[in-house]
N, C-alpha and C positions, 0 to 999 in steps of 0.2 A: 540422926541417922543420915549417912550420906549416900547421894545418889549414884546408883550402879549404872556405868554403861549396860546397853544391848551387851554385848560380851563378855562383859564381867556376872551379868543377872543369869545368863544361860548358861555361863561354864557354872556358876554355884547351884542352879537347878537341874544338869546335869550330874554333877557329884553327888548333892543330896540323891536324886532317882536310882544312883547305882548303890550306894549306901541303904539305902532302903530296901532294895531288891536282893543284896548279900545280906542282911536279914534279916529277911523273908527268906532267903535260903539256909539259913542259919538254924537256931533256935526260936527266932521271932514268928515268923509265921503269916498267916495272913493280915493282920494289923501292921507287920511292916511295909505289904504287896501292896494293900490298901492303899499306904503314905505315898509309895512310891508314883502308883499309879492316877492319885490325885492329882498328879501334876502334867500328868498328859491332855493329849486334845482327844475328842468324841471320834475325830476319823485320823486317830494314831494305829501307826503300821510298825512292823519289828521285821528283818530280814537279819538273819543269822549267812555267814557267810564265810568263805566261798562257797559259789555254787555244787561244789560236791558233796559239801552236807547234806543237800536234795532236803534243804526246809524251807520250804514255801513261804513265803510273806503272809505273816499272821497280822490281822485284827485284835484290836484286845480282847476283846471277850472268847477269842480258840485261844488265842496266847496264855490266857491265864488258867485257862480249862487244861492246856499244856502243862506248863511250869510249874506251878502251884503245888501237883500230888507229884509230880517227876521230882521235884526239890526234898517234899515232907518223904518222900519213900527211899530216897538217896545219901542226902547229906545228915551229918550231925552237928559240924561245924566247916562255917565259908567262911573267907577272909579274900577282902579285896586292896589291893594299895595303888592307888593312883600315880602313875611315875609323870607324864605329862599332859597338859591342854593344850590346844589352841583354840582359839577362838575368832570368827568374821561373821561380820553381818547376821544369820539367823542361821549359823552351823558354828557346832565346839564337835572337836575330837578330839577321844580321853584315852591314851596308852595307859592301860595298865595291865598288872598282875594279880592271881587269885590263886589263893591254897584254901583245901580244907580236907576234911575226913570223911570218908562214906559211913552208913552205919554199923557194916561190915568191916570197918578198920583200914580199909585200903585210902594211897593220899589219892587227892587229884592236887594239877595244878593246872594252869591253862595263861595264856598272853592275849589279850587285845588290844585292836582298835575300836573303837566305839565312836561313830562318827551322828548327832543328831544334828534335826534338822526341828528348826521352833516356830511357832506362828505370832502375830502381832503382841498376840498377849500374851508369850512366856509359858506358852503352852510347849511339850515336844509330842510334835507331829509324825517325826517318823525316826528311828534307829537301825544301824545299821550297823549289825554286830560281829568283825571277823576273829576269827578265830582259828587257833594252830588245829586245821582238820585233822592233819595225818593223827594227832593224840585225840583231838576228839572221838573220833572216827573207829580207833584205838579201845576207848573209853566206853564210850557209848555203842558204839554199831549204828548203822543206818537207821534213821528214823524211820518209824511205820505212817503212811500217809491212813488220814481219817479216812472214812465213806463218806 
C-alpha cells in the first residue's frame, strides 16, 4: 500500500463521502448515510449555498433529520459525476454534476461546488455546498426553518 498525501487522502475521502451520500439518495438508503457519515468529525457542519437558499448551517444530527426523509420521500434514482478536484493543505473542492428521477417521474439535475474543510485526522469538519439556486429554488421552493 502506498502512502497518500494530506491531499491525495482527503480528495479520496471526499469522493468516497459524496458517493455515499448519492446513495443514500438513491436506492441505498440509510446504510449508505451511515458510510458516508462515518467519515465525518463529531463537531461537522454542512452550509448549503448561496445564501438565498436561506439554509442555515446545519449540525449533523438536524442535517440528517433533514435529508434523510427529504431524499427517501423524493428521489428514486441519484447519480453523481465528479468533473474536477483540487486539493491544499486540509481543503479539496469537488466540481461536479448530479442527474436523477423524482418518484413522480420528473428529472432533476443540479452543478456544484463542494468545497471541505478536514481535521488532523482525515476527518471532514465542515462542507460547503453551492449550488445553482435559481433551479434549486425552482425545484424545491424556500426552505421551511424548524422551531
Amino acid at each position: 500500500m502506498t502512502n497518500l498525501s494530506q491531499e491525495e487522502r482527503n480528495t479520496r475521502t471526499a469522493v468516497q463521502y459524496l458517493q455515499h451520500i448519492v446513495d443514500g439518495s438513491g436506492r441505498q438508503g440509510k446504510p449508505a448515510f451511515d458510510q458516508a457519515f462515518a467519515l465525518v468529525s463529531e463537531d461537522f457542519t454542512i452550509q448549503v449555498m448561496p445564501g438565498s437558499m436561506k439554509m442555515p448551517e446545519l449540525h449533523l444530527d438536524r442535517y440528517r433529520r433533514w435529508l434523510e426523509p427529504m431524499v427517501d420521500q423524493l428521489f428514486d434514482t441519484f447519480e453523481m459525476k465528479v468533473i474536477a478536484t483540487t486539493a491544499q493543505d486540509n481543503r479539496v473542492v469537488v466540481e461536479a454534476t448530479s442527474s436523477a428521477r423524482t418518484k413522480d417521474g420528473r428529472p432533476y439535475g443540479q452543478q456544484y461546488f463542494i468545497s471541505f474543510i478536514f481535521n488532523d485526522r482525515g476527518q471532514i469538519t465542515h462542507v460547503k455546498e453551492f449550488v445553482d439556486s435559481h433551479y434549486s429554488l425552482g425545484f424545491y421552493g424556500l426552505p421551511q426553518e424548524e422551531a
